[in-house]
C-alpha positions as CSV (number, residue, x, y, z in Angstrom):
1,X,91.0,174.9,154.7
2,X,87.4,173.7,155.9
3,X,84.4,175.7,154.3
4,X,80.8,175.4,155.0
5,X,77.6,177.2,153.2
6,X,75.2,179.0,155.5
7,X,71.7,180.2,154.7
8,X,70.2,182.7,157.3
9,X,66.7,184.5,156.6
10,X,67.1,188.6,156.8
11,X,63.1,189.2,157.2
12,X,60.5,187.3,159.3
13,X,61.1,184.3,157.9
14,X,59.5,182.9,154.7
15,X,62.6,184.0,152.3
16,X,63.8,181.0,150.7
17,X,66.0,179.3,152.6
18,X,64.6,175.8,151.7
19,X,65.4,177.0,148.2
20,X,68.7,178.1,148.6
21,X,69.7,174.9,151.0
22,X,68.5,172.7,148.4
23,X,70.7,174.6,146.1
24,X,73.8,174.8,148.2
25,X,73.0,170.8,149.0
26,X,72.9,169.7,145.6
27,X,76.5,170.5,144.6
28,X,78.7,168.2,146.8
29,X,78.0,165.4,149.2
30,X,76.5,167.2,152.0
31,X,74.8,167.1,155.4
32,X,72.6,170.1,156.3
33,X,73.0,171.2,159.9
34,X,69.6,172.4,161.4
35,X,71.3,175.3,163.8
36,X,68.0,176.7,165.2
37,X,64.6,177.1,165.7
38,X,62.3,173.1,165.6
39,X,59.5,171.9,163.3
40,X,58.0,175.0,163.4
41,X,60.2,175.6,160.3
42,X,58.1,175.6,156.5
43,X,60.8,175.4,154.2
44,X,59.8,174.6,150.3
45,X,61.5,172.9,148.6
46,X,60.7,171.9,144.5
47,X,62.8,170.3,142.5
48,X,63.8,170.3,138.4
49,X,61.6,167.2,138.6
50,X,58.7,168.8,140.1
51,X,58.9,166.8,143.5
52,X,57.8,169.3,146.3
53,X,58.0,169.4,150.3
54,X,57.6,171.7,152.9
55,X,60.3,170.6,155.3
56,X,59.7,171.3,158.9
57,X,62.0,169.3,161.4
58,X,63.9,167.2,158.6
59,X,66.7,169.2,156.9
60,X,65.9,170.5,153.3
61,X,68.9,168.6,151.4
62,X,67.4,165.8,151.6
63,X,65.9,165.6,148.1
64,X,69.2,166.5,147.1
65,X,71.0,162.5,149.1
66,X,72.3,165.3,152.2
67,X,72.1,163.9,155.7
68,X,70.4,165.8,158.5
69,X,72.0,166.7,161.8
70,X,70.0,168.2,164.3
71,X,72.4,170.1,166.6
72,X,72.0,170.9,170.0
73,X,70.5,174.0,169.1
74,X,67.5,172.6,167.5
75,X,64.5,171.9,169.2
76,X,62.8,168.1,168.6
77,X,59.3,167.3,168.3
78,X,58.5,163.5,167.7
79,X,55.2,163.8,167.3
80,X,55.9,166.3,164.0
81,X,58.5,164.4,163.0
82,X,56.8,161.4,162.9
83,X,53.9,163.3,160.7
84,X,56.4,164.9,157.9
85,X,58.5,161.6,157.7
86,X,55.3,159.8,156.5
87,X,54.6,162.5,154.2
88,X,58.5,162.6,152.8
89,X,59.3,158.9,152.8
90,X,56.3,158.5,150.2
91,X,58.6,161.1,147.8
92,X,62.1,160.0,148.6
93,X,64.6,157.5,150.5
94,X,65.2,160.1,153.3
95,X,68.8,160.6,154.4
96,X,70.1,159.5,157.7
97,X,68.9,161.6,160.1
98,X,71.6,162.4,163.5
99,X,70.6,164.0,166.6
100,X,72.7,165.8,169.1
101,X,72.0,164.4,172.2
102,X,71.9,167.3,173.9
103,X,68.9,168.1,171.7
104,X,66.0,169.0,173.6
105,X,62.3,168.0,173.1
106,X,58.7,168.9,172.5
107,X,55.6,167.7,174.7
108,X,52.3,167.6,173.8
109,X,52.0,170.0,176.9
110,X,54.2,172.5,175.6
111,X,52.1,172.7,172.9
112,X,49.0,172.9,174.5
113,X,50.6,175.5,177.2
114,X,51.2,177.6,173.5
115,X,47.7,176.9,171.9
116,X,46.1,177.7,175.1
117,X,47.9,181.2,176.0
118,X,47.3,182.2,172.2
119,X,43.7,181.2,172.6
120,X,43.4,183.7,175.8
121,X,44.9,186.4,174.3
122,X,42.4,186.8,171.8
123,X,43.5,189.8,169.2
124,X,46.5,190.6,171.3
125,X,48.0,187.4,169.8
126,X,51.9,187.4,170.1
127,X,51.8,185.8,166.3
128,X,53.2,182.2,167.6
129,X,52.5,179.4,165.5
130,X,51.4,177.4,168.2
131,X,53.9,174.4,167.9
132,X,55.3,174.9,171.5
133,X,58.6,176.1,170.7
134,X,59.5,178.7,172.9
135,X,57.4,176.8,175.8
136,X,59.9,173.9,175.3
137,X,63.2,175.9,175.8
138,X,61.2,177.8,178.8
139,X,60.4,174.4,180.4
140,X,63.6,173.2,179.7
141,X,65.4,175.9,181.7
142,X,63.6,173.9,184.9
143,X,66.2,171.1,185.2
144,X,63.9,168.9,186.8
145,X,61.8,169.2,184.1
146,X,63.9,169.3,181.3
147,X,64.0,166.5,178.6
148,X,66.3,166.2,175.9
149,X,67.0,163.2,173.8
150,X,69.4,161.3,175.4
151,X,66.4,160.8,177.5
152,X,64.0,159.2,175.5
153,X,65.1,156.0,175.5
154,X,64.1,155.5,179.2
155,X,60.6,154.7,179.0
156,X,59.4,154.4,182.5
157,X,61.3,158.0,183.4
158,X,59.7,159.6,180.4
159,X,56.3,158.8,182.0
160,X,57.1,159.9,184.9
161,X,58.8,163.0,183.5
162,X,55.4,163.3,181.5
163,X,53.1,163.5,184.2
164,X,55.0,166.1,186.1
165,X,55.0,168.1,183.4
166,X,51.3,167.8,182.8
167,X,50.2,168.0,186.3
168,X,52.4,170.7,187.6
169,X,54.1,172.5,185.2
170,X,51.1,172.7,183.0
171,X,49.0,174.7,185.5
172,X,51.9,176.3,187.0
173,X,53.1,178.1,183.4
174,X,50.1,179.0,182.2
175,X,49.3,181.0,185.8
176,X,52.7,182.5,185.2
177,X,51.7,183.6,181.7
178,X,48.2,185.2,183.4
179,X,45.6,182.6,183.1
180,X,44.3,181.0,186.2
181,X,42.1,178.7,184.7
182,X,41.9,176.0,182.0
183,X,39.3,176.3,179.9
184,X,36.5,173.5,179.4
185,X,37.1,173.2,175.6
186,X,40.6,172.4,176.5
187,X,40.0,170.7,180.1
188,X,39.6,166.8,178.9
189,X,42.1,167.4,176.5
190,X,44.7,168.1,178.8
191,X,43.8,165.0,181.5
192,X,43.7,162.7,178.7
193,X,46.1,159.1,179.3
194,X,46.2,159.1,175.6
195,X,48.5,161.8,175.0
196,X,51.3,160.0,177.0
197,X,50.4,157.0,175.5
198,X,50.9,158.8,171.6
199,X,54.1,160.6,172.7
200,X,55.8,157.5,173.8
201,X,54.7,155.8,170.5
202,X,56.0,159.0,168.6
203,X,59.1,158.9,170.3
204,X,59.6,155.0,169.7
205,X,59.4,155.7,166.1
206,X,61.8,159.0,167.0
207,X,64.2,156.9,168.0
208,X,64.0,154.1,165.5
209,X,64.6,156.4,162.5
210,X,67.5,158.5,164.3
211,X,71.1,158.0,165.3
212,X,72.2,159.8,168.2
213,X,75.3,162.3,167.7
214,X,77.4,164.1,170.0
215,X,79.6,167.0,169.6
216,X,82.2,165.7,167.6
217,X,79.9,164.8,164.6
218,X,81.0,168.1,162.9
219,X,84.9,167.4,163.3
220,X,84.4,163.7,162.0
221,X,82.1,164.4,159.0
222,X,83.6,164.4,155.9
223,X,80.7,165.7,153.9
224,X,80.4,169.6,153.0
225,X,78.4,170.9,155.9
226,X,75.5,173.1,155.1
227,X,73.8,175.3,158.1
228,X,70.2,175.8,157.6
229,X,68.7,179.0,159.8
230,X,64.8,179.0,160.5
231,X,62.9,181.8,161.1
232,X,64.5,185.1,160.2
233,X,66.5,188.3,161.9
234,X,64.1,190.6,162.1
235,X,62.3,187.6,164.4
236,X,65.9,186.9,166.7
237,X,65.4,186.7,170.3
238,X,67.4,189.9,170.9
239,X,67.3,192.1,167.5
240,X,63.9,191.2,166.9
241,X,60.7,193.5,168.3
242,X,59.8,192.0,171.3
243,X,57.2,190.5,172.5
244,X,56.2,189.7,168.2
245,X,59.9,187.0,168.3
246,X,61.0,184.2,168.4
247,X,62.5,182.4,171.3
248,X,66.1,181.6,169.2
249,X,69.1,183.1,167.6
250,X,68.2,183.1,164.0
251,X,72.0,184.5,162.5
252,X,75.2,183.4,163.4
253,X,75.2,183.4,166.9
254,X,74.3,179.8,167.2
255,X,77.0,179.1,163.5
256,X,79.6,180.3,165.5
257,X,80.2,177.6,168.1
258,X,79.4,174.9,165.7
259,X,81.6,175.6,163.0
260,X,84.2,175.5,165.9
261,X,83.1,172.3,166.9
262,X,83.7,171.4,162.8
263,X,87.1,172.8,163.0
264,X,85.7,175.1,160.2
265,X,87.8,178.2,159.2
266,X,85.6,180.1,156.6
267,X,81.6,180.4,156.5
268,X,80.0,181.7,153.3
269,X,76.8,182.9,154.5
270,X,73.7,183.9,152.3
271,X,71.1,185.8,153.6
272,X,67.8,185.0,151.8
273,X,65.3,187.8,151.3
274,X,62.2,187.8,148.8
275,X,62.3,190.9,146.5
276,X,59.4,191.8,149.3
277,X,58.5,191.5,152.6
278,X,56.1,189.4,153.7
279,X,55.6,188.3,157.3
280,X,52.9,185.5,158.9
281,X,51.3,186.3,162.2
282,X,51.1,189.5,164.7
283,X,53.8,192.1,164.7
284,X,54.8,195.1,163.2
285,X,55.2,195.1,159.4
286,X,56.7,198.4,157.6
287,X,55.3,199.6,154.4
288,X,52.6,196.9,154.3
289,X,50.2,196.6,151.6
290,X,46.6,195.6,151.1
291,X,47.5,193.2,148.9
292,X,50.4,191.4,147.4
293,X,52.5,193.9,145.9
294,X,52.7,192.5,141.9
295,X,50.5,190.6,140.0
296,X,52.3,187.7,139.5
297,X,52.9,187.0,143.5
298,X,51.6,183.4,144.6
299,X,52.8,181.5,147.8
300,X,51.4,177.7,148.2
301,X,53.0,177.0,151.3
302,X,51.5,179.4,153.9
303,X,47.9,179.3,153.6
304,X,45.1,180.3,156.2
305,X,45.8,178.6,159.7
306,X,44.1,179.4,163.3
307,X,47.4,180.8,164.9
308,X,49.1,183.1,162.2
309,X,46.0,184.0,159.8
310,X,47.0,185.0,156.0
311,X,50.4,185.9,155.0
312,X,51.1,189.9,155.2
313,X,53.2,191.9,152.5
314,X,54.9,194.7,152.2
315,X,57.5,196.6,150.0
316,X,61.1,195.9,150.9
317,X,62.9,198.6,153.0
318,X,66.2,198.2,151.5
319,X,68.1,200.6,155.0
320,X,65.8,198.1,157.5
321,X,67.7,195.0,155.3
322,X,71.0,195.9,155.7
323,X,71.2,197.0,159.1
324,X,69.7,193.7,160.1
325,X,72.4,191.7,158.3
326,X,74.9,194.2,159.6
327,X,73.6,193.8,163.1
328,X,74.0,189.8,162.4
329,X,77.2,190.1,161.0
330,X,78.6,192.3,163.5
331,X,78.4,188.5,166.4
332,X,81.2,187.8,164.2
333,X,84.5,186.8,166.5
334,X,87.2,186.7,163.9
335,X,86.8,183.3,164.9
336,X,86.4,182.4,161.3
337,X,86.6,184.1,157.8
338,X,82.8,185.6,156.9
339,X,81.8,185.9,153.3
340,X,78.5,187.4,153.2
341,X,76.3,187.0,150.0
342,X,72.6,187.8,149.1
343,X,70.3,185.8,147.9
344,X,66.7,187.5,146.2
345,X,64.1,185.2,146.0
346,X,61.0,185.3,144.1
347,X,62.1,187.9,141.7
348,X,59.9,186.3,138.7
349,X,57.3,187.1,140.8
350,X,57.8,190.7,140.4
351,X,57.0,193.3,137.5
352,X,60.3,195.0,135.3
353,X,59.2,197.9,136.9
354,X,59.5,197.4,141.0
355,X,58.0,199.6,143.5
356,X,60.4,199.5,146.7
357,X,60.8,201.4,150.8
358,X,64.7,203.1,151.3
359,X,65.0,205.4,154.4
360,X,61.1,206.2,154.9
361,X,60.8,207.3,150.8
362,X,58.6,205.1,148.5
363,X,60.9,204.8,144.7
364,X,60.5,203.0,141.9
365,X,63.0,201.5,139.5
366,X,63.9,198.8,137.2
367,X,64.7,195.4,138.7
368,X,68.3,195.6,137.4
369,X,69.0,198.3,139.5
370,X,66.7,197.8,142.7
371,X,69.0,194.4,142.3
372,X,72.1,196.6,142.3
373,X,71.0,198.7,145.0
374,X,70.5,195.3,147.3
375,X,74.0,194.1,147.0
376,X,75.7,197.5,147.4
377,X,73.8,198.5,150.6
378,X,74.0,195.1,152.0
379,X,77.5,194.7,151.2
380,X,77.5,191.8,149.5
381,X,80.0,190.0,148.4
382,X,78.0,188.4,145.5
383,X,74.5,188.3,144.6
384,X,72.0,185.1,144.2
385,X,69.3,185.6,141.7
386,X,66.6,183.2,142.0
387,X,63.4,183.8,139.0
388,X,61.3,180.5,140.0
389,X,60.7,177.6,142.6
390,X,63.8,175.3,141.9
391,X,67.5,175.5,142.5
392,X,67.5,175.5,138.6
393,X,66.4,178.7,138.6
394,X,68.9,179.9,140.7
395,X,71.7,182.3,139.3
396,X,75.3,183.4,141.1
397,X,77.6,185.5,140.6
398,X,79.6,189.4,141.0
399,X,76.7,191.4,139.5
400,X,77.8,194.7,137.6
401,X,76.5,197.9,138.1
402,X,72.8,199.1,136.2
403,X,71.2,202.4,136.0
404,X,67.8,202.1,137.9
């Protein structure tokens, strides 16, 4: 029987699932399978040894020896890549890295298209993070301008693939998204040679450091296979709040077709949550607070930027939690065996005493049972603990039942 370890993130991202993919890495020769989302992704990860990275478009195993594998769901951007393998390669010997070739890929324009829209919309922001994400798999749905990696290597096409995109498609999207005009600030930017001239260098290196993969990696791989999610459901495509989402399926809908491909028969999926909600950029956020909601709360990783401002918190809703995971759980095809667990981040963050949403009422209660509480509403099949940064800190097992 083939089993794989999946980590999706229940909230709007930001949950742990660097941590727990890290944790899940580290315990048998693995490769970590990037199922969604591109380098938008900010996933910490510290280890016992204090070595910390933010991993974006490499997979987050890597401190732990695990290959990365890109899949065909996962959106490539050379130029980030190139910019977070610098920074990682000083910390470690970074795993091979495989690419679907079906893969597609980032421009500088789809970024710009992103940054410039955001711009215009002033404080109706949609909360994008301005990488070009969602600009990239709308571009893409144009086959004549669609790139994917098995392109790259054709230098003289990808130029001429380039300057299509910038001169039509460029002016063309953003008058589809309601602006009309480029503004001067971002005028010479746009009409600059050096941009093509950088993304072909960026994509050298892309290709230099990368070995292309089709479908049958999965089936031939001998490793334990790890999925990693980005994002979070309560950001999915369809079961997020529109228009405050993400352009991806952030649960199993995009696990389902690769573990086929794998010729796995049993997933054992963690959903990652924080024991609070937190959520970066525009959008609705229930029960939010002024301020963190304990003391002790401290995130490094997402700072001030131009596109998403501060983090946001909020208290937990425990009924909004599990009908997300249910909703997630529900894509299931009987396909394979599902084994949901959850995994609660961050909880040495938070006081004994924990101050939490359920069905609209405000309650407090002691951690043990707010713990409790998780894992029976979610149904759970087992419950991760995690009390600090590294998967040293991390805990497993059938918790019994507290009084709150």
């Amino acid at each position: 029987m083939k089993t794989a370890d999946v980590v999706i993130g229940a909230n709007f991202g930001d949950e742990g699932k660097g941590l727990m993919t890290d944790y899940y890495a580290a315990k048998a020769d693995s490769v970590v399978v990037r199922f969604n989302g591109g380098a938008q992704a900010g996933h910490t990860v510290v280890t016992p040894d204090n070595k910390r990275h933010v991993f974006s478009h490499i997979g987050s195993g890597s401190f732990a020896g695990a290959e990365t594998f890109l899949s065909r769901y996962f959106v490539c951007n050379p130029l980030l890549f190139r910019k977070e393998w610098d920074v990682l390669s000083a910390k470690c010997s970074i795993p091979q890295i495989h690419v679907d070739e079906a893969s597609i890929v980032t421009t500088a324009y789809d970024m710009m298209i992103n940054q410039i829209a955001e711009d215009l919309r002033g404080t109706s922001r949609h909360g994008s993070c301005g990488m070009g994400f969602g600009e990239t798999i709308e571009r893409c749905t144009h086959a004549p301008l669609a790139l994917a990696y098995r392109d790259l290597a054709d230098t003289a096409q990808l130029r001429v693939k380039l300057a299509k995109i910038q001169k039509e498609w460029l002016p063309q999207r953003l008058a589809e998204l309601g602006f009309t005009s480029l503004p001067e600030k971002w005028q010479e930017r746009v009409a600059s040679t050096g941009i093509v001239d950088k993304f072909i260098e960026d994509t050298a290196f892309f290709l230099q450091t990368t070995k292309q993969s089709g479908t049958s990696f999965l089936a031939d791989i001998k490793k334990r296979i790890v999925f990693e999610g980005a994002q979070g459901l309560m950001l999915d495509q369809t079961r997020g709040i529109f228009p405050h989402v993400t352009r991806s399926n952030t649960g199993l809908k995009n696990v389902l077709p690769l573990a086929k491909d794998a010729g796995i028969s049993e997933l054992n999926v963690t959903y990652a949550t924080r024991a609070y909600l937190t959520r970066h950029g525009a959008g609705p956020l229930e029960n939010e607070e002024k301020s963190p909601p304990a003391a002790g709360i401290k995130d490094d990783t997402n700072v001030l930027n131009d596109w998403q401002g501060n983090l946001r918190y909020a208290l937990l809703e425990i009924e909004t939690l599990a009908t997300f995971i249910r909703g997630d759980l529900s894509d299931a095809d009987g396909s394979v065996k599902i084994t949901p667990a959850l995994a609660v981040t961050c909880i040495d963050q938070m006081d004994e005493l924990v101050t939490y949403a359920d069905r609209g009422s405000i309650t407090s209660g002691r951690m043990a049972g707010y713990l409790d509480l998780l894992k029976k509403r979610t149904g759970a099949h087992a419950l991760i603990e995690s009390r600090g940064p590294t998967r040293a800190t991390v805990t497993s097992g059938l918790r019994t039942a507290s009084a709150a």
